[in-house]
C-alpha positions as CSV (number, residue, x, y, z in Angstrom):
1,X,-25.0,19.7,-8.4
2,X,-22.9,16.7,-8.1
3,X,-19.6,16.2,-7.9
4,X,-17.1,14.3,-9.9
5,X,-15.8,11.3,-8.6
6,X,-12.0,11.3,-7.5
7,X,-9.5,11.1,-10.5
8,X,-7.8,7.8,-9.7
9,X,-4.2,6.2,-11.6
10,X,-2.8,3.0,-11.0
11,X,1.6,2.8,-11.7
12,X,3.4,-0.2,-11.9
13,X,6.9,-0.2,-11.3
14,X,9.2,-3.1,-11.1
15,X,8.4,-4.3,-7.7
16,X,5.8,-1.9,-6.5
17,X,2.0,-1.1,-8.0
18,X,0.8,2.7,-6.8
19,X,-2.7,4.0,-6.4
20,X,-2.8,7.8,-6.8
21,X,-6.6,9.0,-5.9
22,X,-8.0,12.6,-5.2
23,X,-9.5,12.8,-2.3
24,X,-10.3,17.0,-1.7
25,X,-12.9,17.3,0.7
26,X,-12.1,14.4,3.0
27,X,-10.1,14.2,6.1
28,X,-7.3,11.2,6.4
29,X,-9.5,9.7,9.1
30,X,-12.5,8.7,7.1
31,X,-10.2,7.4,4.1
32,X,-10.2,3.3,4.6
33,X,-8.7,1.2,1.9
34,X,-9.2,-2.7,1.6
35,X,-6.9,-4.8,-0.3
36,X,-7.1,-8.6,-1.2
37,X,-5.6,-10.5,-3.7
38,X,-5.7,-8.1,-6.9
39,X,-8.3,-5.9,-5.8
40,X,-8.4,-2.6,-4.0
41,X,-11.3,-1.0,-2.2
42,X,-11.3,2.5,-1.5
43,X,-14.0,4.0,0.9
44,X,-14.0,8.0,1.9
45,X,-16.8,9.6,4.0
46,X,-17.8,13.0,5.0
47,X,-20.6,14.8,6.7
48,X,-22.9,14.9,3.4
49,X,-20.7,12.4,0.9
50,X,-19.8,9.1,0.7
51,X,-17.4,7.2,-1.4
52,X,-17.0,3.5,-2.6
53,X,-14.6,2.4,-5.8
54,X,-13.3,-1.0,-6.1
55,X,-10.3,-1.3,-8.6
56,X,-8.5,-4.6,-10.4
57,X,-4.7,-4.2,-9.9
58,X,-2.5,-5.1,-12.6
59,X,-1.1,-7.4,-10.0
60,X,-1.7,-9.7,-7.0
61,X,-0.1,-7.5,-4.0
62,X,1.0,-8.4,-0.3
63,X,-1.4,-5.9,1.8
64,X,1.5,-5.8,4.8
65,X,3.2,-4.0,2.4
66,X,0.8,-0.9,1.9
67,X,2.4,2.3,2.7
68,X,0.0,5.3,2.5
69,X,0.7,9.0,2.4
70,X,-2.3,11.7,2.2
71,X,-1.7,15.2,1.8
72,X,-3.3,18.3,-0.1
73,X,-6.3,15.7,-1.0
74,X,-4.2,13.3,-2.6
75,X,-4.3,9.7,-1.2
76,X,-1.2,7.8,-2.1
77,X,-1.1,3.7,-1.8
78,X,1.9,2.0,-2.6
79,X,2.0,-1.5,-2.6
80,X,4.7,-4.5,-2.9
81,X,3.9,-7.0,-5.8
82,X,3.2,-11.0,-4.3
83,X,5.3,-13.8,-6.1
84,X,2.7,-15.9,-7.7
85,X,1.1,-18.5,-6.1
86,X,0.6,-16.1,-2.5
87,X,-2.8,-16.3,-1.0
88,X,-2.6,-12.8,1.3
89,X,-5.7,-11.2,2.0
90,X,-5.9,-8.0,5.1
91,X,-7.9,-5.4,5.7
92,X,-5.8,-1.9,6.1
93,X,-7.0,1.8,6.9
């Protein structure tokens, strides 16, 4: 049988934008997240699944700012909003 796909919200609030996905199953280590403009890229991996979502943020973000927690299965991205007009692009995880 397969399994659901990770239950995934997106906040916004006033400066920051948070991505709140479920992630029971996998260890912090094979969690990567890409970020570049107004997309996010989550990738998750373990011994017999693998994992791939892309998701359009409300707003452009600056990927320096990402702070991630992970805990109980629950990945956690917060991210600062860019003033318009920023071309930032990084790859984080």
């Amino acid at each position: 049988m397969k399994e659901p796909p990770p239950l995934i919200d997106i906040l916004e609030d006033g400066e920051e934008i948070s991505v709140v996905a479920e992630f029971a199953g996998f260890n912090k280590e094979n969690l990567r997240i890409n970020v570049k403009d107004q997309k996010l890229t989550l990738f998750a991996r373990a011994s017999k699944r693998k994992y791939r979502k892309s998701l359009n943020l409300p707003k452009r973000v600056i990927p320096d700012t990402a702070c991630t927690t992970y805990k109980n299965g629950v990945l956690e991205i917060r991210l600062k909003k860019a003033l318009e007009g920023e071309a930032i692009d990084k790859i984080a995880g």
